[in-house]
Structures are given as structure tokens and as C-alpha cells.
N, C-alpha and C positions, 0 to 999 in steps of 0.2 A: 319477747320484745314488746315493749308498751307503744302506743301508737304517738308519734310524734317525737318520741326520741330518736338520738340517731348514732349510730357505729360508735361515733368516737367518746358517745360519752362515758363509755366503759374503760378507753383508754387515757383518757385524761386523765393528770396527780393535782396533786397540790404538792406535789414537791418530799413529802415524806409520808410513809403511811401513818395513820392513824389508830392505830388497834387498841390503845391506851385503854381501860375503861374510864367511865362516868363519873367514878365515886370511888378512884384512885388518887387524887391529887389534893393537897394541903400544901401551904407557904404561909409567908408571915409577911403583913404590910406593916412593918415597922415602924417607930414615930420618925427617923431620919430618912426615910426614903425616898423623899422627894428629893429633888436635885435639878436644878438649871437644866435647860435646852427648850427646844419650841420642836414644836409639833407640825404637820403638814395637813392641809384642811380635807377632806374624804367629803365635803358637804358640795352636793352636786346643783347647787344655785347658792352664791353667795349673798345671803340677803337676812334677814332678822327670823324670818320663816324656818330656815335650817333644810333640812332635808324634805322635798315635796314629793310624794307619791307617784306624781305624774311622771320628774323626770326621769324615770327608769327607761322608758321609751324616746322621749326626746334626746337623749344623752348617749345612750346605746347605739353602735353601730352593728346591725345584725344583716348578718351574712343571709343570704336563700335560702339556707338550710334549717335558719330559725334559731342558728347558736350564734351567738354573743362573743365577737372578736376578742372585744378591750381587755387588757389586759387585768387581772382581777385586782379590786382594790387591797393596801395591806392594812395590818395592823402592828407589828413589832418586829424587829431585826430578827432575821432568822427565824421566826413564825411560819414554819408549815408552807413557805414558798407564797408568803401573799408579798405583793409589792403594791408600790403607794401610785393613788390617783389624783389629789387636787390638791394643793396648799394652801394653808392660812398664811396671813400676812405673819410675818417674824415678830412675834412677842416682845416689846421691849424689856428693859431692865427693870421699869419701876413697874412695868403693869404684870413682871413675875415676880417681884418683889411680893407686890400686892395680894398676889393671888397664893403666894407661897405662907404669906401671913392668915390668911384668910383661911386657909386649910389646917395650920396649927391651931387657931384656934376657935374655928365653929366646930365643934363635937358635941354641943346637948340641943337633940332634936327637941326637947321640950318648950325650950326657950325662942328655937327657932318657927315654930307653932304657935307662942303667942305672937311674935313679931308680925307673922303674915297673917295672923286670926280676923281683923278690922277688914285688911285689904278683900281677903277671900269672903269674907260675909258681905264686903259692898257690890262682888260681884255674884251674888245669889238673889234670886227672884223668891218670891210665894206663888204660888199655883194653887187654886179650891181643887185640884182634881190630884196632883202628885205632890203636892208640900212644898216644901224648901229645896228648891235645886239651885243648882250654879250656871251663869250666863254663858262660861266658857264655850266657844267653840269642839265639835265631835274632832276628833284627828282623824277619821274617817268617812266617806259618804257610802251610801248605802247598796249604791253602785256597785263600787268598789268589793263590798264582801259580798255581792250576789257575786262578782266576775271573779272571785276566788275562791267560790265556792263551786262552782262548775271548774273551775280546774282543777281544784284538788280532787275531784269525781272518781279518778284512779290511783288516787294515794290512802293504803291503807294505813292507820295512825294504831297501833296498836297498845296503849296502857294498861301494864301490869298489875300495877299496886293500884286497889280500890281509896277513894278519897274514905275516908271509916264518916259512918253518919251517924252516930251517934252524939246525945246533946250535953253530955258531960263531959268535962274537961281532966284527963289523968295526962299523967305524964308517957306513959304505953299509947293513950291514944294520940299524942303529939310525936311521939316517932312517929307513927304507923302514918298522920299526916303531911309529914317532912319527906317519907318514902313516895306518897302519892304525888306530893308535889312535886320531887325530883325525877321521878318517872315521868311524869306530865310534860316536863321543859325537855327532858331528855329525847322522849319522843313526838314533840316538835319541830327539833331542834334536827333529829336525823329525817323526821320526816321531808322537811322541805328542803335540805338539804339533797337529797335524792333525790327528788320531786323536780327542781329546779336547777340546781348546777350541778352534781355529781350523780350519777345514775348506780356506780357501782363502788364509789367512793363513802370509806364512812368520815361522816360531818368534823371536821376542824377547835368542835367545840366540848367543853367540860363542862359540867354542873358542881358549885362548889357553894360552900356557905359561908357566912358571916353573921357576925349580931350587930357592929357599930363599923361606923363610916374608917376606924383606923384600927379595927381588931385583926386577926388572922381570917386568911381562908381556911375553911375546914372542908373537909369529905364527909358527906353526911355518919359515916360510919365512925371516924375521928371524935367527933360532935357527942356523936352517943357515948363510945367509951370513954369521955372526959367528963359529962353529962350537962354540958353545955346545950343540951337542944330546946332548952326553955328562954336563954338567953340567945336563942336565934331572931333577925328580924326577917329573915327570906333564903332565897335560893337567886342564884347568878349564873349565866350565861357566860363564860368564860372563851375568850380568842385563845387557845394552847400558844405557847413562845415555846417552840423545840431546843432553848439554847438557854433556859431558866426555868429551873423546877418550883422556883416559886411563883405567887399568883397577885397581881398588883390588882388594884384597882382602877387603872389604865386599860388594866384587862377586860374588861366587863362590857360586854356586849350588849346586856340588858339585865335588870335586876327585877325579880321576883319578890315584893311585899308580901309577906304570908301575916297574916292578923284575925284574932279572933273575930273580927264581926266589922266591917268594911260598908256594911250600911247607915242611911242617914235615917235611923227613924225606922218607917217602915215602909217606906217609899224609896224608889227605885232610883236615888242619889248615893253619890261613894261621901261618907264623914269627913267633919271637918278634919279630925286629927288623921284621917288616912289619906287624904288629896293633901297636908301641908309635909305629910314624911315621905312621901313620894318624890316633893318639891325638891325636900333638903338632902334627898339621897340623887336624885336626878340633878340636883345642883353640884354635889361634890365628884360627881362622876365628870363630868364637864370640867371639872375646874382641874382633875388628876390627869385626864388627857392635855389638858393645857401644858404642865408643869412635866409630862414623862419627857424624858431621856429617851428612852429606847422606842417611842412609837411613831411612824412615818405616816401614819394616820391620823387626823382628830374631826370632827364632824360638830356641828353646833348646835345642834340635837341629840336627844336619849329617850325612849320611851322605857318607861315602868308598869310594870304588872303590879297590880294590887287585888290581890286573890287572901279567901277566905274558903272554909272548906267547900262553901254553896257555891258562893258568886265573884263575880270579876270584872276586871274596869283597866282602862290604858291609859293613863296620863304621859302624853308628850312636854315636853317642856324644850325652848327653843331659843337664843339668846347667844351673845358674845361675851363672854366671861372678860374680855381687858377692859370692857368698859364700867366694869365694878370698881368705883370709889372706896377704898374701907376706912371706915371708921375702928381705931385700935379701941378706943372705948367702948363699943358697940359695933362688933361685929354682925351680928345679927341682924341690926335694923340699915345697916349696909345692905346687906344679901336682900332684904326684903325691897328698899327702894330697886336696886338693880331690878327686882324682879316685876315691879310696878312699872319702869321704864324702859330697859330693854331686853326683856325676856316677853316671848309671846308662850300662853298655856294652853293646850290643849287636853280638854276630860271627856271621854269616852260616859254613856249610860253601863249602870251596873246590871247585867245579866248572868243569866243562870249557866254554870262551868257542869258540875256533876247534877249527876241525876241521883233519884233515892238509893238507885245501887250502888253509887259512888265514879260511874261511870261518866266519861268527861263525853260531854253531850257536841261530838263535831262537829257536826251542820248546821248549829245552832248561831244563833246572833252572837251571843257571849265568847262562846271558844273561836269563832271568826273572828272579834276583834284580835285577841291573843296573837292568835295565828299570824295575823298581815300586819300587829306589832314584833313580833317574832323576825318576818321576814324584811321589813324595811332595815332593822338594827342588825342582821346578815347580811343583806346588803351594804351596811356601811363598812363591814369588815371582811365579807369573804369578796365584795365586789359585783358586778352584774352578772346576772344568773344565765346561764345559757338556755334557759327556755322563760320567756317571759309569762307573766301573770296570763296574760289576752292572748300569747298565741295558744296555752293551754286551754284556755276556758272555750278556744274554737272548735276544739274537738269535741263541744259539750252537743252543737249541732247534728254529729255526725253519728254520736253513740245515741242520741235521739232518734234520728232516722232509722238505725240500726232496731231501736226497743219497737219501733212502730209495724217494722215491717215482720221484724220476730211477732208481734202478738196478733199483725191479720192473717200472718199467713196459720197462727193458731185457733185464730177464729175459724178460718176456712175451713182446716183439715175437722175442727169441732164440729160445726154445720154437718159437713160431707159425712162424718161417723154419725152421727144424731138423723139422717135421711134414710145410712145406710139399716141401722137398727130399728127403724118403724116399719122400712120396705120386708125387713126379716121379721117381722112378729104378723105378718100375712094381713094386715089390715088396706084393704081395697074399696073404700068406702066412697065413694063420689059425693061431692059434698056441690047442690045446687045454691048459685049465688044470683043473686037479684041482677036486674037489667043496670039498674042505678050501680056505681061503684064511687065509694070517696075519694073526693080525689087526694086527700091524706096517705090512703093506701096506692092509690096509684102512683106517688111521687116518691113512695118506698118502692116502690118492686124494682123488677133489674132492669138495668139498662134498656136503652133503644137497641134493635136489633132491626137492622135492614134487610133486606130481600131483593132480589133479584128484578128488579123493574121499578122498582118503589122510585118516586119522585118526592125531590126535595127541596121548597123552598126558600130560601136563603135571605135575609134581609140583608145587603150591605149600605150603610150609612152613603158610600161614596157612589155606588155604580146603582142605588136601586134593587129592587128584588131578581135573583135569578134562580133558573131552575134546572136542576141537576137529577141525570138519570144514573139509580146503582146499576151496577154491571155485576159484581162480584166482589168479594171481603178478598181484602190483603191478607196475606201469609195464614190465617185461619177462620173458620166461622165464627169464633169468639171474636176477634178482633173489631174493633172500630174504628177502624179503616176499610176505605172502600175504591176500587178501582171504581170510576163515573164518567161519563159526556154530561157535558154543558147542552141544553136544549138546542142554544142560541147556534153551535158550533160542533156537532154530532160527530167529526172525523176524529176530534183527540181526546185521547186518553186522560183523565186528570188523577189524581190524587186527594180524595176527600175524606177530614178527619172531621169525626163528630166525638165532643166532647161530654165532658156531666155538668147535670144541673146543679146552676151555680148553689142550690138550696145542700146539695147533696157531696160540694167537696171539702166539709170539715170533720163527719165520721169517716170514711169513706176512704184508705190510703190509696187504692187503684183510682177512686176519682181525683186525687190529686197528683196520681200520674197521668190520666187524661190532659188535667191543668195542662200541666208541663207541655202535653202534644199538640195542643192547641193557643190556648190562650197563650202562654210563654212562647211558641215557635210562632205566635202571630206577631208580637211584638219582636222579638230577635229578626223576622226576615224584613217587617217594617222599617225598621234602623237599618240596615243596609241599606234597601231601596233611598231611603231618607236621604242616606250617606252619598248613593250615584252609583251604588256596588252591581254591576250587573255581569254576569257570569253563564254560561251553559253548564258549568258546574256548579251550580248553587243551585237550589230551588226558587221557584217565585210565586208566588200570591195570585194567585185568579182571583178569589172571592174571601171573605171573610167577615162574618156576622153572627146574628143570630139567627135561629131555625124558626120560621112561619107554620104554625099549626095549622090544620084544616076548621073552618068554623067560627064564628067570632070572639074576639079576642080582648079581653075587659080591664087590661090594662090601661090606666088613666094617661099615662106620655109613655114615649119611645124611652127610656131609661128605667123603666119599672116592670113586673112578670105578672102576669095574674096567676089563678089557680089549676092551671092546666098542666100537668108535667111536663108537657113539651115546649113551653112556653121558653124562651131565651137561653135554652139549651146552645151553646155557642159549635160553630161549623166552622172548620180550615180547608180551601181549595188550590192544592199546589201543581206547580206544573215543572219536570217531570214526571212521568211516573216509571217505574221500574222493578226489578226483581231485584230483593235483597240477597249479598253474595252468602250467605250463613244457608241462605237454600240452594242456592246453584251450587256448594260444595258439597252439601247431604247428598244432593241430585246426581252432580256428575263427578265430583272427587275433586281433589287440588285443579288450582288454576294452570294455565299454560305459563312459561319462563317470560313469555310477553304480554299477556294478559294480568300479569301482576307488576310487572313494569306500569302498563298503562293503567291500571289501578292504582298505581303508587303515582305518579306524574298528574292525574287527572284531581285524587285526594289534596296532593299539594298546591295544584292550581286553587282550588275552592278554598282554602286554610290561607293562602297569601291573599284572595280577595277580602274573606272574612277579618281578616288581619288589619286591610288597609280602614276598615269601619273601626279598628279595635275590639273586634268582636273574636273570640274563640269558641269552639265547636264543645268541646268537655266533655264528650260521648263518642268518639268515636271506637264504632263495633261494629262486626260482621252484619247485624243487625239493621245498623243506620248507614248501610253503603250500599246503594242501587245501583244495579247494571241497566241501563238504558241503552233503545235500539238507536244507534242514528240515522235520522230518517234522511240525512245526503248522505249517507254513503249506501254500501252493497246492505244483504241484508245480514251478512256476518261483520258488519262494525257497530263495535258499542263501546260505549265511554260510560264515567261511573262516576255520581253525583253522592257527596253526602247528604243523609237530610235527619230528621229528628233534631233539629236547632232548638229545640224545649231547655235543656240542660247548659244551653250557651253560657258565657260566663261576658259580660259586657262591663261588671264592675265586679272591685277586689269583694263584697261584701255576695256576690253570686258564687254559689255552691254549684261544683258542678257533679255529675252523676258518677256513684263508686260502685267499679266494674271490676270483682279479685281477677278478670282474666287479662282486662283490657287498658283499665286506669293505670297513669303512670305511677311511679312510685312516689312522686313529691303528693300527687293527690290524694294514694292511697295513707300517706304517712300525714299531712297536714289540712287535708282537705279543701285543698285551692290548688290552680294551678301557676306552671312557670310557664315561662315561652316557648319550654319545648315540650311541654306536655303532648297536644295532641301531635306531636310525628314523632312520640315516643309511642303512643297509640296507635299510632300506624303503623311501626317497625311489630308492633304483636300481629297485627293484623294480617300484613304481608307473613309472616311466621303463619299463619293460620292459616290463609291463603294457599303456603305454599305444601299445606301437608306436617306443618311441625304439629309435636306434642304439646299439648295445652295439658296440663297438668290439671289434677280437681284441687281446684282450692275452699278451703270451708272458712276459712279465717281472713283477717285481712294481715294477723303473722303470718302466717302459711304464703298469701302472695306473695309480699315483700320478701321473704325468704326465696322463694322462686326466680322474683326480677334479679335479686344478688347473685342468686349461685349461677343464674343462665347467663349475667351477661360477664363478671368474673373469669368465669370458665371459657363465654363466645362460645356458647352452644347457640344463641341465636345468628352471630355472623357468619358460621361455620356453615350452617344449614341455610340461609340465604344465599351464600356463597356457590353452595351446589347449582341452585338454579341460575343466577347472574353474577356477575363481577360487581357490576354496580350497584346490586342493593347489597351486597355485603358494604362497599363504601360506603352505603347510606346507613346500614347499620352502626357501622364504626365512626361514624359523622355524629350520628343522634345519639351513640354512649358516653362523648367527650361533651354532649350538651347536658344530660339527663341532670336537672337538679338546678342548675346552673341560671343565674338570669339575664345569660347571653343569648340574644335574638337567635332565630333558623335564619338562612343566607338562603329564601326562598326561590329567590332569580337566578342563585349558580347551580341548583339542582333540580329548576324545571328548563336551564337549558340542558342537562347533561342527561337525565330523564327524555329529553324529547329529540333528543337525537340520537338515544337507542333506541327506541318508538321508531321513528324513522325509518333506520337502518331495517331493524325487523320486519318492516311493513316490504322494507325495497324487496328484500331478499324470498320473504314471502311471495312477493309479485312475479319477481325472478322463476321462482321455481313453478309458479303456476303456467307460467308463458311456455316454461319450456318442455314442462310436462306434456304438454299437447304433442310435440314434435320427437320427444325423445324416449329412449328405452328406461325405466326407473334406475336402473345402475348407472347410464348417462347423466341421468341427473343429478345421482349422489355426487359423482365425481365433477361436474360441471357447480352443484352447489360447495364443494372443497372448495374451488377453486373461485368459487366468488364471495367464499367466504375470508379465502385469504388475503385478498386484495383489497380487501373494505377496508 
């Protein structure tokens, strides 16, 4: 399983299979093939622009799960199960007249090359630095191929056939070229096709050849045995039509220019005679979807590949073909004004495809362009893709995190074997260091460590400075957190997190897990407060600043650190404080049937407070849930807060923290969460609580494989069920949500949560009262009987 795909991409058709090969299929475009009928528009903005990049998400209505409803766009009757998306207005009679004339007799690109020669040279600059380029606009921003370039991160592209690099031209090495190129579109063509709409489907599309705008398709093998592959002009991208073995030009998804030498000079421009056969091949492809018969698609755009064995370039071209006037005298200089006036052009920069081994360079500027003209022109025929460009490229964050935490935690264990093997070679050498120490080196060494009386303190901007006594470290002496008194107020207990120097959280990945416990949970519980959010179940801000060193302090204003490491070292003081449940169940075992009730009621109080800020938790773990004493009640009541709000998620562009025990699955699969994320993290929680198996997970397949087969099966409601009634319903409540971006119904389930809290509490009461008066067998039987009357 790849992370961000999901179940059904496996089960999804296209309506027939596809097992065809590549460089099985040949037809003939005839000189009479054309024939009356109009076309339906596939171009997703009606405007002179043609197809724009952007609208794939504006246009797109995508489900929560990140796949793409709409139905997929088509391209030919009977085609592989594609059906149509937009229409063009209905063709009249004289403007197919026109176009039908105009396609019988424009056939010599040479002619149609000088036609446009004046126009294309008016629109070219000099440059002292690159030569002679063209004014045209890029069809792409730069943007764009970074954001497609982190998504494709997990697609691998694999090319067979080497491009041959060699600088003499035989007829052996122009197969061997035709091979590489066909392999090149081939595995594109399946790559993003898996990549993006089918996962376990193969691609809808053929690689087939041609030499002139009205010759046959060939199969590259055909080409050879006929010996045609010297009068080849490219390779094309072919839409399959399941219900005609032949191959139109209708068909053509995108066309491949293969040309001996595609540069201008020797500068980084595509040649005049390569940008104007690009024009004349992109133009007659437009004008054959106009005129098909059988296609329920047309689009008002086409991009071209113009490749050479090195380098490569995309010209879009963009235009409404009925608005061409033809001249039967001069057809050519027709095509050329249409393209002067309403055709807009788009030329990509020519960059480097193969490398010296002939290997097609993927991550590269060049094969990126290809690439995201490859996938716009599947888009116009296979339709919107079920996983978009930007929700893949979010996953770029996540496999980062992932790289970072893989290489400290190898730094570490490197350190620890590099200490362990000098402590083994017996060297015990005390090494005397001066009174003086720099403070370069002291703003390296490890952290601040507290002790046990150590006073600290505190600059807060709002309340002035205050001063805090440690008591003892949270959960271990590593930790930087510390149980504390306020000087001012010595009877309570607080919670004080000290963070890293701000100098120290960009090598450092634990200091910028600090961040998160500090600076991030100061901001997150500030925007509540902000908000009005006030809660016994929430944490709340006592103090929050910076750390006051002992000594004078040489920083010029309150916004700036001098040279002391302890200098603006940032402190968090929250209140409550408590014992996390991940120790109280090491400690004493699973929870009680009502202490995980009220664990689960208490959880969702604090989640519907945070809720009403639009704030979500994103972390909720054994970890970040404290048991707190309540100081009105006896000394056996406790209620249970969460806290660690570092990880919160306040807006969609917030990352929240991936936990393979604890994170839901929408988080673990896309790296955000939905509405029911956290009380799908709670329903693990309670499972944990209650003594369930938590499984080892090493992967984040391995979880998601785990959240499938547990909740499928209701191995989690089955084992809740044991301990209450109602958290198996809350389990089966939060399975019909999981994924889904249907709110929690937070108020119908903290009243039905608090009035089994309740009950429990009565019954409990019950039997204490009567313990005192009665024999222990009386009480069993008097609690029967109060339990069946409740």
C-alpha cells in the first residue's frame, strides 16, 4: 500500500481491461476519413486560453478521501468506458465546411513554416547573455513542476531502452532512437496513470507512429519491417477506441516531435523550423477533433513534445478552430493569420531529457516539463484523476519528517557506539579545562537540566517576571518537564515546560520537538483563551516567557538574546498538572469499566471545548492524557485532562503528529486531519486503556493494515463491549464517522457518557453505605438488586 492511496483504487475499471501491448496496434487515416458531426468541448474554462492547469482543483469535486467523484472525461464511443464532460458549441455547416477544406489541403509543413516564419521572428527577442529566444509565454510555472515533483517522490518511472549517444546518424541508430523514445511516452504514460487515477489499472493508452499529418499509424515494429522509420516525424499518445482497430488522428492525445537537433544555435531556445511543425501538427490535431464523428470529447488545446535525442520543450497551442477563415488560394496564410489572432502559444525552455547514458534524467527541469504536459493532455481524455497533483505533493512533508527522524535517531545510536568504543579501549584520561569557557561551546553542549530546588525565573511580557520552584521532572529525568510551585502561591502544583534555544531548533530534530511543547502549545492554548474557551478539562497558561539568567544580561531591547545560552531560552507554565495514563497502566494494569468511561467523557468534554475555538487536538496518546486529583472531591476522584496541544491543528495547512499506534487512519494515509480524527484516537486509546492489544507497528502500511483488519472484523467493539455497553456504541458511532467529513454529535454523547458516570458513581455510593451495615453476601445481593432497578 502506498501512502495516500486508497482501497478502491484497486477496484476501479475503466470499463474493459487493457492488457493490449504498446507497440501492437497499426490503422490507416485515410484521405476520406473525415466526415460531418461536431464534437463536445472537454476544455474545463471556455475562453481562448483552452485548458488551464489550475482548473483541475477548481472544477473537481473531491470526496474526503481525496478521490475525485466526477465522472471521468471521454474521448470516443465505446472507448474503454470513458464518457464526455463539457461541450463545445455545435459546429455550424460552413465553419465544417471550412475546416474540412482546410484539412484536405494543408499537408506541406514546409510551406506552412514559411507562412508563420515573419510572425514567429516578430515574436523573438536578442539577449547578450542567451541569443535569440522567443517572447512566448512558459505553459508552465515553476511552482507547478517543484509541486509535481514532490509528488511523483513515490512513483517509480522505469526506462528500458537507453536514448543511444552516439553522434552519427545510421539508420540502426534511428531505430534504437524510435525504441527509446517509445519506451520514454510508454513509461510516462503508465507511470502517471497509476500514479494518479488507476493504482492497479493499466493506462488506456498506445504509442503509435506516423510521418505526415494524413499517413498511417504504425507500430513501431510495423515502421521497421516496412522501413519506414526514417520517414517517421514522432511518436503519439493514442486514446484506445475498444470498437475500432484502427487509429485516427482524433485519437491522439499528444504527439511526440522526434528531430535531429531541436536547438536554436547553441543556446537554450527550440528552432525556428521545430516551434513552427509543432504549430502545424498541433494545429491539425485541433481541427481532426473538430471534424470526428465518433469523439464526445474535443478540447481547445493540445500540447506537443519536441524532443531530440538530448533535449526537450512543450509547446502548447490554444485557439478555436471555427474561427478560421480559409482562403482556398492560400490555405496556409489562412492558418497563419488564425494563429496571429485567435490562437494563443505557449513554448516551454529547452532542457536536458537523457543523460550521457542515455538515461531520461526524472527530477530534472526538462523531463518535468514532459511529464505535467503528459498529464494535463490525460487529463483531457482519461478525465480527473483521483488523486490530485497538491494532495500527493502533501505527502512530501510527511516522508520528510519521516527522513529526519530516521537520520537523528542514527546520529544518536552513532554517538552512543562512538562513546561506547573509546569507554572500551581503557582510556581514562581527565582532561583539565580553564575557569573561562566560550560561550560558543556552551550554547553546543546539552540541554538545561533542572534539579530539584533550582529556581526559575521567568519573564512574562503580560504579568512581569515570576519565579518558579522545580520540585521534580515529569515522567523521567531526561525530560524537560517539570512538576513546580509558583513562589507567589506555594500550595499548587503547576506544570513547567522548558524549551530550546531558539539558536539551537534548526539542527536539532528533539529541539524542534521542544518547539512544538512549548512555543506551538503557547500559541494553541492562547487562541482559546482568546476565543472565551475555558474548561477544567483543558489546560491553562499561568506563565509564559522567556528564561531570566543569573547576572547581567547584554542584550540591547527585550526582542533580541545576547551571548549566554540561557538567554531567551522560552518557558511554558500550565495548570493542571497530573500523571500521564501510559504510567498509571505500566503501574497498575488496565483501567476500571468506569474510570475509562470517565476518561472517555472527560476526553470529549475538552475536544468539543477545543472544537468550539476550531481548534483540534491531533495528538491524542496515552502520553498526552493526565489523570488529575480533584481537589473538591474525596481523595479517590479524578478527572482526566488532555494536554500536549503543540501538535494542534488550527488551520488545514497545520500538520498534526503521526502516531502508527494512535493516529487515525485519514491522518496516517494523508497527513491532516477530519472531524473525527481525534475520537477516533480516543476509541485506540480507550482499547488501550482497557487492556486491548496494540500490535507493533514499524510502518505506516502495517498500521493502516491494523486500523482495517481491527475495525472490519470489530475486534475493537467487541473488546470495548466486554468492559461497557456504551463504549462499544461509541465505538460503532466513531467507525460510521472514520474518514468521513461529518461532524462528532459531541452533546449527544457527553450526555449519555455522563449519565453512566453518574449511575456508577450512585451505585458505587450505594454499596459503600451499605458495606458498613451489612454482611458482604448481603451486599452482592442488595447491589443485584440495585442494579436492576437503575
Amino acid at each position: 500500500m502506498r501512502l495516500g492511496f486508497q482501497q478502491n483504487d484497486a477496484d476501479s475499471s475503466t470499463g474493459q481491461s487493457h492488457s493490449d501491448s504498446f507497440r501492437k496496434s497499426a490503422s490507416v487515416f485515410g484521405e476520406d476519413d473525415t466526415s460531418p458531426g461536431h464534437g463536445l468541448d472537454g476544455s474545463y474554462r471556455i475562453s481562448n486560453t483552452g485548458l488551464h492547469h489550475n482548473d483541475l482543483d477548481l472544477y473537481s469535486t473531491q470526496s474526503f478521501d481525496e478521490s475525485f467523484r466526477k465522472p471521468k472525461a471521454g474521448v470516443c464511443k465505446g472507448s474503454s468506458g470513458f464518457t464526455s464532460l463539457n461541450k463545445l458549441a455545435p459546429i455550424s455547416k460552413r465553419a465544417y465546411k471550412t475546416l474540412k477544406d482546410c484539412a484536405r489541403n494543408l499537408v506541406d509543413s514546409d510551406l506552412f513554416i514559411q507562412s508563420l516564419e515573419d510572425w514567429i521572428l516578430e515574436n523573438s527577442l536578442t539577449d547578450s547573455n542567451h541569443g535569440e529566444q522567443y517572447s512566448f509565454d512558459s505553459p508552465f510555472q515553476i511552482d507547478e513542476l517543484r509541486q509535481l515533483d514532490y509528488a511523483l517522490e513515490g512513483t517509480f518511472f522505469q526506462q528500458l531502452f537507453r536514448m543511444p549517444t552516439s553522434f552519427y546518424c545510421s539508420s540502426d541508430l534511428k531505430e534504437e532512437e524510435y525504441f527509446a523514445l517509445e519506451d520514454f511516452l510508454h513509461t510516462v504514460a503508465e507511470g502517471l496513470w497509476r500514479t494518479f487515477w488507476h493504482k492497479s489499472s493499466p493506462s488506456p493508452f498506445v504509442v503509435s507512429c506516423a510521418r505526415h499529418p494524413r499517413s498511417r499509424f504504425y507500430s513501431l515494429d510495423k515502421a521497421i519491417s516496412k522501413g519506414k522509420v526514417a520517414e517517421l516525424c514522432g511518436a503519439a499518445l493514442i486514446a484506445r477506441d475498444g470498437n475500432d482497430v484502427n487509429i485516427h488522428w482524433d485519437q491522439v492525445v499528444q504527439l511526440s516531435l522526434f528531430k535531429p537537433d531541436i536547438m536554436l544555435g547553441n543556446k537554450l531556445g527550440i528552432s525556428l523550423n521545430s516551434l513552427s511543425e509543432a504549430l502545424f501538427y498541433g494545429f491539425h490535431i485541433l481541427v481532426s477533433r473538430r471534424l470526428s464523428k465518433r469523439c464526445e470529447f474535443n478540447d481547445n488545446s493540445v500540447f506537443i513534445l519536441v524532443m531530440d535525442s538530448k533535449f526537450g520543450a512543450v509547446v502548447k497551442l490554444t485557439g478555436d478552430v471555427r474561427h478560421l477563415e480559409l482562403n482556398i488560394d492560400n490555405p496556409y496564410q489562412a492558418v497563419a493569420e488564425w494563429m496571429k489572432t485567435h490562437s494563443e502559444v505557449s513554448v516551454s525552455t529547452v532542457d536536458r531529457i537523457w543523460n550521457k547514458l542515455g538515461n531520461a534524467n526524472w527530477g530534472d527541469l526538462g523531463t518535468l516539463q514532459l511529464l505535467l504536459a503528459t498529464f494535463y493532455s490525460i487529463v483531457q481524455f482519461g478525465g480527473l484523476p483521483r488523486k490530485s497533483i497538491a494532495s500527493l505533493a502533501s505527502d512530501h512533508s510527511l516522508r520528510l519528517q519521516k527522513r529526519r527522524i530516521e537520520c537523528h535517531l542514527f546520529e544518536t545510536e552513532t554517538r552512543k557506539r562512538s562513546s561506547q568504543d573509546y569507554i572500551a579501549q581503557g582510556e581514562r584520561e581527565i582532561l583539565e579545562l580553564g575557569h573561562e569557557v566560550n560561550p560558543a561551546i556552551m550554547q553546543q553542549a546539552s540541554h538545561l537540566m533542572l534539579q530539584e530546588g533550582d529556581i526559575i525565573h521567568v519573564e512574562d511580557q503580560q504579568h512581569g517576571e515570576k519565579s518558579f520552584q522545580i520540585q521534580e521532572p515529569l515522567f523521567d529525568e531526561k525530560s524537560f518537564c517539570y512538576s513546580a510551585i509558583s513562589l507567589e502561591n506555594p500550595t499548587q502544583l503547576l506544570t513547567l515546560y522548558v524549551g530550546a534555544h531558539p539558536s539551537r531548533l534548526e539542527p536539532s530534530w528533539e529541539d524542534m520537538s521542544l518547539w512544538y511543547q512549548v512555543q506551538r502549545q503557547t500559541k494553541v492554548l492562547n487562541v482559546m483563551r482568546q476565543a472565551g474557551i475555558s474548561s477544567k478539562y483543558l489546560p491553562e497558561i499561568v506563565t509564559s516567557g522567556k528564561m531570566l539568567h543569573p547576572g547581567s544580561c547584554k542584550k540591547k531591547n527585550p526582542n533580541e538574546k545576547c551571548d549566554h545560552p540561557l538567554c531567551g531560552t522560552p518557558v511554558l507554565v500550565t495548570f493542571p498538572i497530573g500523571d500521564p495514563v501510559s504510567c498509571i497502566v505500566s503501574q497498575d494494569g488496565p483501567f476500571s469499566c468506569e474510570e475509562v468511561i470517565r476518561c472517555c467523557k472527560d476526553c470529549l468534554a475538552a475536544l468539543r471545548s477545543a472544537k468550539m475555538a476550531n481548534v483540534q487536538h491531533g495528538d491524542i496518546c496515552p502520553e498526552n492524557v493526565v489523570r488529575v486529583s480533584d481537589a473538591q472531591g474525596s481523595s479517590s476522584s479524578f478527572f482526566y485532562v488532555p494536554v500536549s496541544w503543540g501538535r494542534a491543528v488550527l488551520e488545514e495547512r497545520d500538520g498534526p503528529a503521526m502516531n502508527l499506534f494512535f493516529s487515525s487512519s485519514h491522518t496516517l494515509q494523508h497527513g491532516k486531519l477530519c472531524p473525527s480524527s481525534d475520537v477516533e484516537s480516543l476509541v485506540y486509546l480507550l482499547y488501550f486503556l482497557c487492556g486491548g492489544n496494540m500490535q507493533q507497528q514499524d510502518s505506516i502500511e502495517s498500521a493502516l493494515q491494523w486500523r482495517q483488519r481491527s475495525w472490519s472484523k470489530r475486534h475493537i467493539q467487541r473488546h470495548l463491549g466486554e468492559v461497557s455497553a456504551i463504549l462499544k456504541a461509541f465505538a460503532d458511532y466513531v467507525d460510521t464517522l472514520c474518514g468521513t467529513p461529518y461532524p462528532v454529535d459531541y452533546d449527544g454523547w457527553l450526555k449519555r457518557l455522563g449519565k453512566a458516570v453518574n449511575e456508577s458513581a450512585d451505585k458505587g455510593k450505594l454499596v459503600e453505605e451499605m458495606s458498613n451495615n451489612m454482611r458482604i453476601e448481603d451486599v452482592a445481593g442488595s447491589s443485584g438488586i440495585s442494579e436492576g432497578g437503575s
